[in-house]
Short mmCIF file of the C-alpha atoms (twelve columns), coordinates in Angstrom:
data_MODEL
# 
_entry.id   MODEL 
# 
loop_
_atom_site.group_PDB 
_atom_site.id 
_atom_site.type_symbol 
_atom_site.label_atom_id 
_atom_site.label_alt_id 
_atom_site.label_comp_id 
_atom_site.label_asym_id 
_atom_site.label_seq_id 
_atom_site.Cartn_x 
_atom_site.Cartn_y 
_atom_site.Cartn_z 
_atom_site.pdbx_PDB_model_num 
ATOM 1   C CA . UNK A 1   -34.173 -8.411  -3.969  1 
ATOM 2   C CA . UNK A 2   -32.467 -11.520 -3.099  1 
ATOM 3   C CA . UNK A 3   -29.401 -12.260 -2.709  1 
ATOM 4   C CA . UNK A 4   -27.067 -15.753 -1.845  1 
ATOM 5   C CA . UNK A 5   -25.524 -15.639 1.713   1 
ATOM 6   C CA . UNK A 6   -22.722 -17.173 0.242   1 
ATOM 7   C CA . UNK A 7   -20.632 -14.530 -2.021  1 
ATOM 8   C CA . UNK A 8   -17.056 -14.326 -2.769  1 
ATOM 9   C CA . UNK A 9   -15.730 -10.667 -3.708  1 
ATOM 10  C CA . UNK A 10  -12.651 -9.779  -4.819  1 
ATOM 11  C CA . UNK A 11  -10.845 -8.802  -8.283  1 
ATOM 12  C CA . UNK A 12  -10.491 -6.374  -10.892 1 
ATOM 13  C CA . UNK A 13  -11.822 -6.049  -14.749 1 
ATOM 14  C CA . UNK A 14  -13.236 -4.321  -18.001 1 
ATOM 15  C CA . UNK A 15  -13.605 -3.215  -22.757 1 
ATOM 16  C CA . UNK A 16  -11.124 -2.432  -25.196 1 
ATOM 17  C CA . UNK A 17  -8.848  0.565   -25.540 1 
ATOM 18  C CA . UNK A 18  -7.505  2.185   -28.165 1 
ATOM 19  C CA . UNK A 19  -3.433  1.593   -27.865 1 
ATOM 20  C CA . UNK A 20  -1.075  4.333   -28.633 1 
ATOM 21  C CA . UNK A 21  1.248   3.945   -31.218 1 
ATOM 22  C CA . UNK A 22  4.808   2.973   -29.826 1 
ATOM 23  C CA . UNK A 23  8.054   1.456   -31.106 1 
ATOM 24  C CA . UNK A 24  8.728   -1.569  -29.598 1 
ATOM 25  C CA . UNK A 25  10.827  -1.422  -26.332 1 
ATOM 26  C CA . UNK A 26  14.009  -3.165  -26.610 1 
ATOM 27  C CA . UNK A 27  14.149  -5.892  -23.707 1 
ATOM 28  C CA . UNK A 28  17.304  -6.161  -23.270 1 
ATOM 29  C CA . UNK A 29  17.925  -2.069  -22.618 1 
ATOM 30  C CA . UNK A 30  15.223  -1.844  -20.734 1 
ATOM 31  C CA . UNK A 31  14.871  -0.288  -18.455 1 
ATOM 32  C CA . UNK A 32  16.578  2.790   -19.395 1 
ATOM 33  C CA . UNK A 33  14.976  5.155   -17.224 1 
ATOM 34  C CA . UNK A 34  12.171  4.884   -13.764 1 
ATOM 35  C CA . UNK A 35  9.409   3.070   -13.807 1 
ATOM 36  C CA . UNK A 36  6.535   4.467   -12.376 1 
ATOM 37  C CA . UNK A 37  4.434   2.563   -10.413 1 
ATOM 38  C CA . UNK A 38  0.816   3.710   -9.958  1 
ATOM 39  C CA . UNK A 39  -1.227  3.609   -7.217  1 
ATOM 40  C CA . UNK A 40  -5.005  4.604   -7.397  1 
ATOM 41  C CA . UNK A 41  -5.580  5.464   -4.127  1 
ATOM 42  C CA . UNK A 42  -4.076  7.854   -0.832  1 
ATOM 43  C CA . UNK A 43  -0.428  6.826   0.708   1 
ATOM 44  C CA . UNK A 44  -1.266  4.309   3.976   1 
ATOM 45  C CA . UNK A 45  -4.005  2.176   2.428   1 
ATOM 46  C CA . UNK A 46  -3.149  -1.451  1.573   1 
ATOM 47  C CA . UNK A 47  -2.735  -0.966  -2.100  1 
ATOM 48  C CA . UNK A 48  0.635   1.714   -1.062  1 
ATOM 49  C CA . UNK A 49  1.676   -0.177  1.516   1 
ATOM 50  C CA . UNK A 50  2.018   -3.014  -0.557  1 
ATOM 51  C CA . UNK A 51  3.321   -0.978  -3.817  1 
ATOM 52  C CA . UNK A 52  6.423   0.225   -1.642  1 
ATOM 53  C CA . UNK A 53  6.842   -2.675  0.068   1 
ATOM 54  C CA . UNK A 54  7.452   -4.357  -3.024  1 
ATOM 55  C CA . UNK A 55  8.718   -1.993  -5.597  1 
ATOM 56  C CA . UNK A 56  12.904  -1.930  -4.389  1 
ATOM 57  C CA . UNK A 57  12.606  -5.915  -4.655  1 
ATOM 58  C CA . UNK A 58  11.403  -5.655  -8.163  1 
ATOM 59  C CA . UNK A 59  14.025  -3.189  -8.842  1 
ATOM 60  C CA . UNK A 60  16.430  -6.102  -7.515  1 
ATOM 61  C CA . UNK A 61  14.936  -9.021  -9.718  1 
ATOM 62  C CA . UNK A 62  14.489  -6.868  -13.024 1 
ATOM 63  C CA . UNK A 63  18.578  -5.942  -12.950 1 
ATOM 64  C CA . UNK A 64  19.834  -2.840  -15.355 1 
ATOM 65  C CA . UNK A 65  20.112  -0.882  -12.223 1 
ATOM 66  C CA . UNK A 66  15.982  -0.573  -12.323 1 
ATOM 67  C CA . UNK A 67  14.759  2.184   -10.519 1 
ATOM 68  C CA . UNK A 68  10.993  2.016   -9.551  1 
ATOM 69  C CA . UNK A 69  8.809   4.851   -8.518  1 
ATOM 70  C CA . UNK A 70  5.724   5.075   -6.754  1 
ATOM 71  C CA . UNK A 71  2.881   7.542   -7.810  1 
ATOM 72  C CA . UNK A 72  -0.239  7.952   -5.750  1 
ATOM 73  C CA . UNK A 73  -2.909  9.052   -7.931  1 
ATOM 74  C CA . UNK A 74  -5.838  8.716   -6.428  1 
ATOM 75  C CA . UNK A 75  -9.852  10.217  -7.029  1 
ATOM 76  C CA . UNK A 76  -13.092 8.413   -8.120  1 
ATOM 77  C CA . UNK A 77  -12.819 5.534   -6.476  1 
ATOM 78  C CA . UNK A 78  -9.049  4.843   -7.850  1 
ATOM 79  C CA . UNK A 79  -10.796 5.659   -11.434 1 
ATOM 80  C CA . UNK A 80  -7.785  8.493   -12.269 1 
ATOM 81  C CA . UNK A 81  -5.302  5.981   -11.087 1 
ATOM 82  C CA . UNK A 82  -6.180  2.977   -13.525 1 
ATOM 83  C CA . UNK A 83  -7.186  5.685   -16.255 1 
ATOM 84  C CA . UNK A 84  -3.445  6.731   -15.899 1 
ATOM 85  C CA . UNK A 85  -2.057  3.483   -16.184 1 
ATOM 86  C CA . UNK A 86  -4.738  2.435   -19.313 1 
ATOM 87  C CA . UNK A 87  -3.825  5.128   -21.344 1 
ATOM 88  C CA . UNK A 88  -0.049  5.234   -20.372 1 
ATOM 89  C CA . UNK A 89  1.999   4.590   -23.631 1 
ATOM 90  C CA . UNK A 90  2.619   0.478   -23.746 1 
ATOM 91  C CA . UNK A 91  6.402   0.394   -23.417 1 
ATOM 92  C CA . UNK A 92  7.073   -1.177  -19.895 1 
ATOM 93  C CA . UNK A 93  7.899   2.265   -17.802 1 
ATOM 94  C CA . UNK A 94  4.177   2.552   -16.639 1 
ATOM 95  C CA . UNK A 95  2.708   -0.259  -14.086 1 
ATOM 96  C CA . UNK A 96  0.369   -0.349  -11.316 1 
ATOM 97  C CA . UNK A 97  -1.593  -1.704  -8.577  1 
ATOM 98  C CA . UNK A 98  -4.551  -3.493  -9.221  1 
ATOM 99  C CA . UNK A 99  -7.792  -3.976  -6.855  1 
ATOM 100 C CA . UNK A 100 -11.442 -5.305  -7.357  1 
ATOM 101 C CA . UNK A 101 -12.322 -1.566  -7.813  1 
ATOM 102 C CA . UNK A 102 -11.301 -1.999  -11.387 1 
ATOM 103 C CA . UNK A 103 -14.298 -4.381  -11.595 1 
ATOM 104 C CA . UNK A 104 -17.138 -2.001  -10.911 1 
ATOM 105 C CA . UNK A 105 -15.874 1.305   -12.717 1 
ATOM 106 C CA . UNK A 106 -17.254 0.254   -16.067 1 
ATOM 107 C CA . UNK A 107 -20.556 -0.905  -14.529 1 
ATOM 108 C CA . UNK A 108 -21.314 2.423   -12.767 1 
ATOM 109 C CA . UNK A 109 -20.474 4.929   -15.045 1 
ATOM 110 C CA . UNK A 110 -18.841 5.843   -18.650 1 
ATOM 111 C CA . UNK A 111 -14.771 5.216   -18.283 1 
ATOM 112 C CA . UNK A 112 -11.862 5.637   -20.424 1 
ATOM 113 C CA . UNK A 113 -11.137 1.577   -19.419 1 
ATOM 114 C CA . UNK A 114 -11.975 -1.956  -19.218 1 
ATOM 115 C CA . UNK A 115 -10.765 -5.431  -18.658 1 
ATOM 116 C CA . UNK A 116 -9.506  -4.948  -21.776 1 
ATOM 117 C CA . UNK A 117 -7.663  -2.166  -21.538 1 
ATOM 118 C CA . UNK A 118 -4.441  -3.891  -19.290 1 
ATOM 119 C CA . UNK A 119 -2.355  -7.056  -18.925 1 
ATOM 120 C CA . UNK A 120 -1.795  -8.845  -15.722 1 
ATOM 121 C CA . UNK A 121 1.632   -9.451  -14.730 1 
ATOM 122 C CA . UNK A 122 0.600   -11.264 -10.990 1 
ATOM 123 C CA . UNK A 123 -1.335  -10.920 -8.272  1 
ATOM 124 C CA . UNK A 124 0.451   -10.510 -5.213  1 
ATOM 125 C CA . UNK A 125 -1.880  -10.143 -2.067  1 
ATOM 126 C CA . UNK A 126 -5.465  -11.383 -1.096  1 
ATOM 127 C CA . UNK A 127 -6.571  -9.049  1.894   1 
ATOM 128 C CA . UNK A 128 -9.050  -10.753 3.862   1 
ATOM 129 C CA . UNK A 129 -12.023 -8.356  4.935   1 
ATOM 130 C CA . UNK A 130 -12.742 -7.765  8.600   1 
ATOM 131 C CA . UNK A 131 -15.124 -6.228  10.716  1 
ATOM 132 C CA . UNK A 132 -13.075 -3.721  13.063  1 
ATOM 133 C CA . UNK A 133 -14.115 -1.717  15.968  1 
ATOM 134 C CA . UNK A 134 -12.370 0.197   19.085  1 
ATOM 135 C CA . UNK A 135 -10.874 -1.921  21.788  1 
ATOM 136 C CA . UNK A 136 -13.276 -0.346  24.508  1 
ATOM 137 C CA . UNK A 137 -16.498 -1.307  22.174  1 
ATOM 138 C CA . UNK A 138 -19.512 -2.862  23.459  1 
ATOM 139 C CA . UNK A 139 -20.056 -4.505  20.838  1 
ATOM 140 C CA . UNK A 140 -17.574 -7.662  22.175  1 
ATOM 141 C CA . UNK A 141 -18.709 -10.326 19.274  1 
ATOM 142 C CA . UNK A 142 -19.975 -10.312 16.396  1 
ATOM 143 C CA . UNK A 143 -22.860 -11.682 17.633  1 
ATOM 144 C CA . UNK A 144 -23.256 -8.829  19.834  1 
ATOM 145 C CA . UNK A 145 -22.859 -6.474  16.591  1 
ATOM 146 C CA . UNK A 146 -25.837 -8.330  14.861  1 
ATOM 147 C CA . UNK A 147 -28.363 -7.989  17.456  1 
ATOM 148 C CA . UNK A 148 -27.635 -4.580  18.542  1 
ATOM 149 C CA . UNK A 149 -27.916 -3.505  14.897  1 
ATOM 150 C CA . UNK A 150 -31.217 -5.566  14.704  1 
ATOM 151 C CA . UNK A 151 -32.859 -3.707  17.558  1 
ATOM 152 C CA . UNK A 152 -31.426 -0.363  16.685  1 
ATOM 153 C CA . UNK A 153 -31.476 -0.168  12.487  1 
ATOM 154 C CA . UNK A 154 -29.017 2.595   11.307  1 
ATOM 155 C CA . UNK A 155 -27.602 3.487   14.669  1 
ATOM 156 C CA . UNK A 156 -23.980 1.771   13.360  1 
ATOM 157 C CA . UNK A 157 -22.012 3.932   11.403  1 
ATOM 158 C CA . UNK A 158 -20.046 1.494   9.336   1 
ATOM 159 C CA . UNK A 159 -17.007 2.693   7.708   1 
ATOM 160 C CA . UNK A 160 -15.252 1.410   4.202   1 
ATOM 161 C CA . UNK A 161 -12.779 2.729   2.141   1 
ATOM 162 C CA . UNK A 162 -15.161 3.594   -1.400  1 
ATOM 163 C CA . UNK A 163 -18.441 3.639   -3.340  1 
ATOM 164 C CA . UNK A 164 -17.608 0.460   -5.221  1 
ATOM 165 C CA . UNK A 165 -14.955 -1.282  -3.844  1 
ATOM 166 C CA . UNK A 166 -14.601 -4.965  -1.777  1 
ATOM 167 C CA . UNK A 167 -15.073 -3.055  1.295   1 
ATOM 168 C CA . UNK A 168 -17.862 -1.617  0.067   1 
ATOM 169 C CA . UNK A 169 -19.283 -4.168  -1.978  1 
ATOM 170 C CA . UNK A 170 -18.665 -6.542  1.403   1 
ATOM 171 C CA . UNK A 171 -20.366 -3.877  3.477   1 
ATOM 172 C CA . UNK A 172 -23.453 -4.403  1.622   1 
ATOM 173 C CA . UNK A 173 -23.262 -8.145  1.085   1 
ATOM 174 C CA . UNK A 174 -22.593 -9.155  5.192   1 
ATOM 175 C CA . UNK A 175 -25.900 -6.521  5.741   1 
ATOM 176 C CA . UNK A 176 -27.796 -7.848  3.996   1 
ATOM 177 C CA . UNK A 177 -26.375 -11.782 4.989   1 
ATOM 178 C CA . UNK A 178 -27.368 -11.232 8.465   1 
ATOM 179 C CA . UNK A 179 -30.706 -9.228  7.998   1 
ATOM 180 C CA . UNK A 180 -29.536 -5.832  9.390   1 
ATOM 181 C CA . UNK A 181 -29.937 -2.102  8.585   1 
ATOM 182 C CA . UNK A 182 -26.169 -0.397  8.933   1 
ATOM 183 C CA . UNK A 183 -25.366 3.476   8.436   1 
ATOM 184 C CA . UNK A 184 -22.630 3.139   5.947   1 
ATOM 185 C CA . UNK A 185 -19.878 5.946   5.393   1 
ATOM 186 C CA . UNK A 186 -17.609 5.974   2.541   1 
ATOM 187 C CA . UNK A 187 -14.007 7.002   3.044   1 
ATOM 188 C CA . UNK A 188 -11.526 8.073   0.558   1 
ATOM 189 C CA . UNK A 189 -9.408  4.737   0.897   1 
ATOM 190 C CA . UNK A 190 -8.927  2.897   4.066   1 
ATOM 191 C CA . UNK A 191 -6.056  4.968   5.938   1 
ATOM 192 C CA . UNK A 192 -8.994  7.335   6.360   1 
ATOM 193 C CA . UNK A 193 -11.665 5.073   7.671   1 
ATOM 194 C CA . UNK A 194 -9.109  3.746   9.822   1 
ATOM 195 C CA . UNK A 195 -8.229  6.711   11.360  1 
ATOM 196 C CA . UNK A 196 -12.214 7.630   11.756  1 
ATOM 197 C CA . UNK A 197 -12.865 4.520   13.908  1 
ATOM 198 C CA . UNK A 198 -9.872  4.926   15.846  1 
ATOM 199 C CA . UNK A 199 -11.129 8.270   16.711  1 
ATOM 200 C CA . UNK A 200 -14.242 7.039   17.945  1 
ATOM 201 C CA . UNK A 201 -16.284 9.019   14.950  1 
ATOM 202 C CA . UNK A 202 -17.634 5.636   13.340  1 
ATOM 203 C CA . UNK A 203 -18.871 2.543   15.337  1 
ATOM 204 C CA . UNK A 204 -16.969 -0.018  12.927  1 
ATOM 205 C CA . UNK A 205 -15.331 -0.162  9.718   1 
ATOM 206 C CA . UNK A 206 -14.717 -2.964  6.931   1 
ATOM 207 C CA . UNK A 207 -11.179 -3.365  6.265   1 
ATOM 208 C CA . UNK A 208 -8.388  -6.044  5.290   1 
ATOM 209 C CA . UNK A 209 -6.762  -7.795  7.688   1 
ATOM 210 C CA . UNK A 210 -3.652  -6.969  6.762   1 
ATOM 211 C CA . UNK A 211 -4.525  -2.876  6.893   1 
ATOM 212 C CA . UNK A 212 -5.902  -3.640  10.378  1 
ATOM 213 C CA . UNK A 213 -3.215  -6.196  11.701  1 
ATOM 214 C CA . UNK A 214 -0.781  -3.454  12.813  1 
ATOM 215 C CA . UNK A 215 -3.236  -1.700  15.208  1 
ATOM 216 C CA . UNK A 216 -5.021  -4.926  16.442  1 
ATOM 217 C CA . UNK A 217 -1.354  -5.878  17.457  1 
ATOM 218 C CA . UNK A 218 -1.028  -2.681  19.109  1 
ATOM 219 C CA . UNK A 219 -3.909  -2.721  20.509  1 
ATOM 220 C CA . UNK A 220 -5.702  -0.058  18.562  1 
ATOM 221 C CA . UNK A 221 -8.230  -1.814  17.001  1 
ATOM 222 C CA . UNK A 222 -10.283 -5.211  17.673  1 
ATOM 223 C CA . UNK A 223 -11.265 -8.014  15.088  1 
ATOM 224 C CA . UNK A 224 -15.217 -9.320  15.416  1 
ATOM 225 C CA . UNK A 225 -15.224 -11.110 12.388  1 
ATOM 226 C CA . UNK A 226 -12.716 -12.174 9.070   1 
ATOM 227 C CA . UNK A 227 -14.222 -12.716 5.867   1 
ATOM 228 C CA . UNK A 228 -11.804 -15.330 5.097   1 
ATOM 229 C CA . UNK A 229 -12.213 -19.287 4.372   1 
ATOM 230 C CA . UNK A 230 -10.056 -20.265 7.418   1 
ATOM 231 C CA . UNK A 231 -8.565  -18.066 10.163  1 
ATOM 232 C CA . UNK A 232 -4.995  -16.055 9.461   1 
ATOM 233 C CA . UNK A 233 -2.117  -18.382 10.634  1 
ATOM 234 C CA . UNK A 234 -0.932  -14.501 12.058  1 
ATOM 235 C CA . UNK A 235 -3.876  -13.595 14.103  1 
ATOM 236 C CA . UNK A 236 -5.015  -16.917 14.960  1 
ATOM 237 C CA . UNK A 237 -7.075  -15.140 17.675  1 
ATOM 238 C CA . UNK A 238 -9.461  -13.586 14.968  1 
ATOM 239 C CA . UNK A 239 -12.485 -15.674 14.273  1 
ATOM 240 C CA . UNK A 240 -13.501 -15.986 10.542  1 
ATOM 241 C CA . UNK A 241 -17.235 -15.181 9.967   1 
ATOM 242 C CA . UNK A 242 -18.242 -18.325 9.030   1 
ATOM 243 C CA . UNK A 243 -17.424 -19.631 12.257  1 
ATOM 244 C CA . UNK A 244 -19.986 -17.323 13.890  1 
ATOM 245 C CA . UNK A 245 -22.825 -18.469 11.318  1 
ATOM 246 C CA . UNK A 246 -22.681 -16.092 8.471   1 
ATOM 247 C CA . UNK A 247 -21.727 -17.732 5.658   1 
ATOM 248 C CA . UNK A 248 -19.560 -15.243 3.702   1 
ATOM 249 C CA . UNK A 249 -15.674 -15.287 2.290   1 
ATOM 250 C CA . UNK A 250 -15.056 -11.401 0.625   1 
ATOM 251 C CA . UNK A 251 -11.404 -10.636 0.269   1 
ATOM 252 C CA . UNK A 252 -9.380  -7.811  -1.903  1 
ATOM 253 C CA . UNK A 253 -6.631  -9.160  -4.369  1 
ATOM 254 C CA . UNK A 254 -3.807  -6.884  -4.850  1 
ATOM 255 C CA . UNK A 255 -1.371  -7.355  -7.465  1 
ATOM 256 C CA . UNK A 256 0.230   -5.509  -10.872 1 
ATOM 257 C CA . UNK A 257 -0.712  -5.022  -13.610 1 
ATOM 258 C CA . UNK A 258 0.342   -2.997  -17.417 1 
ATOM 259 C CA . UNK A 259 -1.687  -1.192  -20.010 1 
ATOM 260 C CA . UNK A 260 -1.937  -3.418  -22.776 1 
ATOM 261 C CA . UNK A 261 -0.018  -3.757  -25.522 1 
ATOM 262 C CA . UNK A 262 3.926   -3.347  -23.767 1 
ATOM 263 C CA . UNK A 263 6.001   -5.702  -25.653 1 
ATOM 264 C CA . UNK A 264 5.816   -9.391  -24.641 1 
ATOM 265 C CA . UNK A 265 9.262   -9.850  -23.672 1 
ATOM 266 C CA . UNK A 266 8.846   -6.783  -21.114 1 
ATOM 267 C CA . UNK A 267 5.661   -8.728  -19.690 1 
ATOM 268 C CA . UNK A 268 8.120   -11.668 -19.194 1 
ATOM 269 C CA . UNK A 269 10.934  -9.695  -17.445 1 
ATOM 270 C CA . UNK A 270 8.276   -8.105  -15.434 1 
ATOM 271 C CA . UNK A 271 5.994   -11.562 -14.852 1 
ATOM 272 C CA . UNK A 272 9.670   -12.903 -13.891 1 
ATOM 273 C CA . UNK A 273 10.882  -10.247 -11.412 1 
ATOM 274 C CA . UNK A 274 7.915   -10.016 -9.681  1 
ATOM 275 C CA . UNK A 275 7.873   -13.854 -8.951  1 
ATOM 276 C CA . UNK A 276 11.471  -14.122 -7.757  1 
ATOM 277 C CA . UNK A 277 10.252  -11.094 -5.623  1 
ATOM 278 C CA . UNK A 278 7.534   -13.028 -4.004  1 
ATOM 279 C CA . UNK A 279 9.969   -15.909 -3.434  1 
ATOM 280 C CA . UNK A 280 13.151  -13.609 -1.846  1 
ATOM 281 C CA . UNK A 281 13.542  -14.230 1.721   1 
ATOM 282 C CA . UNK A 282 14.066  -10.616 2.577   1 
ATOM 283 C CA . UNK A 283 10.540  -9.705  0.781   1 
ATOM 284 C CA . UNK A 284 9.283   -12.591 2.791   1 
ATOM 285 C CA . UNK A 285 10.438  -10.871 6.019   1 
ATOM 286 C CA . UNK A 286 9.419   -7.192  5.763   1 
ATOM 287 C CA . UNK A 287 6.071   -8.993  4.244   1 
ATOM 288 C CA . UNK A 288 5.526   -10.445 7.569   1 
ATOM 289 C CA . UNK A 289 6.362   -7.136  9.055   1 
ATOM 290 C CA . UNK A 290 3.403   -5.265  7.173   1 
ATOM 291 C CA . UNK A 291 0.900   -8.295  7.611   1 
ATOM 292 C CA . UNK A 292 0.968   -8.641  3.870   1 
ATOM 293 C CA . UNK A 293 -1.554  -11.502 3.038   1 
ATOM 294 C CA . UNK A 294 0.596   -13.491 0.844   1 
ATOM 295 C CA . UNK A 295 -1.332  -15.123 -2.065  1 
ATOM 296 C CA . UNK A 296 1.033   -15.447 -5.077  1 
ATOM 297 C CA . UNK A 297 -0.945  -16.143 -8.688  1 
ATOM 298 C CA . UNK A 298 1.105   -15.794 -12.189 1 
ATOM 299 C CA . UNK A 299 -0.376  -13.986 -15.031 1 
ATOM 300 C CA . UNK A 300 -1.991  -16.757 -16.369 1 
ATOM 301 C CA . UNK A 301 -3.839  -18.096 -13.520 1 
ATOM 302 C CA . UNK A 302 -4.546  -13.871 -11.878 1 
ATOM 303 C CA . UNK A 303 -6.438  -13.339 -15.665 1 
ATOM 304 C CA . UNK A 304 -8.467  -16.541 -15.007 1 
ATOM 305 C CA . UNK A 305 -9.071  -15.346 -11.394 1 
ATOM 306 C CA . UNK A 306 -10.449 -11.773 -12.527 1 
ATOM 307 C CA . UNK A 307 -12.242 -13.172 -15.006 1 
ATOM 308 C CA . UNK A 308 -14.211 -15.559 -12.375 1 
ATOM 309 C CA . UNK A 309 -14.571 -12.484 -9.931  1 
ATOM 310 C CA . UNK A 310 -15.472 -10.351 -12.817 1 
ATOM 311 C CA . UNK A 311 -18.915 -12.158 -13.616 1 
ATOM 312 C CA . UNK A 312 -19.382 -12.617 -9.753  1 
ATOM 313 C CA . UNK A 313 -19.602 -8.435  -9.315  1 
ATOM 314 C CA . UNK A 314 -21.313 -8.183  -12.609 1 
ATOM 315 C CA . UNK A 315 -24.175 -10.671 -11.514 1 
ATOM 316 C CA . UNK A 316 -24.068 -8.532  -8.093  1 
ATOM 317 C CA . UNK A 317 -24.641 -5.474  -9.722  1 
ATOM 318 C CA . UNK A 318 -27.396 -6.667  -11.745 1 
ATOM 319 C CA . UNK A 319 -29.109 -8.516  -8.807  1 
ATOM 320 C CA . UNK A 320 -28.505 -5.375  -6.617  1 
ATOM 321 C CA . UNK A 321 -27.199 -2.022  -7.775  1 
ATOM 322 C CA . UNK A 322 -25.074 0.014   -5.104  1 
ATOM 323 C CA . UNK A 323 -25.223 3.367   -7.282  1 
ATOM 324 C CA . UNK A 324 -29.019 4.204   -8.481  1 
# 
């Protein structure tokens, strides 16, 4: 099968769920109690890091003394996570993190869940996807990663954080870009497949750049190769791959989202405080500390977005099925 060297991944989607009943929240109690803020996948992968990193900011910008919780609920690929959050009762104490996982649940198997089964309050963070290895690799370039792979198919174990998700999906797609044969090992999220090719039990592993920033700073880990459109004004160092001839952009958006049906003036509040949060200097500061990738979308305009990225990882999975 065939496929275009040039792809963009990224997003989150899916059909209609049946709402519970609820009374309408009241906008201007709310919120009475904690939120709870779900994560789909392990503590330490980009989603959590992200999730706590934000989550006492929105407390800040929604007022009422807001208290916000974070919940790690992850399994399937972060299919119990969103499940938890679709079928959550609609009344503004139940949010969570979104990622382009969301996209492929309903195309490889039977879910509670769909596109239409949330609202979008924002997107908060697009994490660029990177090829990482060990410092003391051979494999110096990307170039160097290509041609080994081409004269020895299989012998790279490639690491990525899930059947199904960007990392995944972008595993696949730069393969198959620059005609090679990889080994490719799923991980439970990416705090795991970091911590495999850091102890030397995988070759390389797809990540974002902001989960790998940390240890490249450190020293810990090497970039060969961003999937982004331009190189990261905070590794300037790392070369993009399109720079090296492989004409590919694949990158993980991050942001919140509700299960549908919470009460339009709760959506507001939320769209709101999430917004100022992205705008407070302090945010902007311990952002820069976690090598949060920035990218800042309102509701409106992070619908539109998933929508687009949607039919791009439907028309992937029709042209070329991951899951058999």
């Amino acid at each position: 099968m065939t496929v275009s060297r040039r792809v963009m991944l990224s997003a989150t989607a899916l059909g209609v769920l049946a709402v519970p009943a609820t009374r309408p929240a009241r906008a201007q109690s709310w919120p009475a109690r904690p939120i709870e803020l779900v994560v789909g996948f392990p503590a330490g992968g980009g989603n959590d890091i992200i999730a706590r990193t934000l989550a006492p900011f929105m407390e800040r910008h929604i007022g009422n003394n807001a208290r916000i919780g974070v919940v790690n609920r992850p399994g399937a690929a972060g299919e119990i996570g969103f499940t938890a959050i679709a079928t959550a009762r609609p009344d503004g104490y139940t949010i969570g993190m979104v990622s382009p996982a969301l996209l492929t649940i309903p195309l490889e198997r039977q879910a509670r869940l769909n596109f239409d089964s949330f609202d979008f309050i924002g997107n908060v963070v697009t994490d660029w996807m990177c090829i990482f290895v060990a410092p003391g690799s051979p494999l110096r370039t990307l170039r160097d990663f290509v041609d080994f792979a081409k004269a020895n198919p299989r012998r790279i174990n490639i690491g990525h954080s899930g059947t199904g998700t960007v990392p995944h999906l972008a595993t696949l797609t730069f393969a198959r870009a620059a005609g090679i044969e990889l080994t490719v090992v799923p991980f439970a999220g990416a705090a795991p497949n970091r911590t495999a090719l850091m102890g030397g039990h995988i070759q390389a592993s797809i990540l974002g750049i902001g989960e790998g920033a940390p240890f490249v700073r450190e020293g810990q880990l090497r970039i060969l190769g961003s999937m982004a459109a331009s190189r990261w004004e905070d590794l300037p160092d790392a070369p993009t791959m399109r720079e090296q001839g492989i004409d590919m952009v694949a990158g993980n958006d991050r942001g919140l989202i509700a299960p549908v049906g919470v009460p339009a003036a709760i959506m507001e509040r939320l769209s709101d405080a999430l917004a100022r949060s992205l705008r407070d200097p302090d945010f902007l500061a311990r952002a820069r500390e976690q090598a949060l990738v920035l990218n800042p979308m309102p509701r409106d305009e992070f619908r539109a977005h998933l929508v687009r990225r949607n039919e791009e990882i439907v028309t992937l999975w029709r042209t070329n099925p991951w899951r058999q």
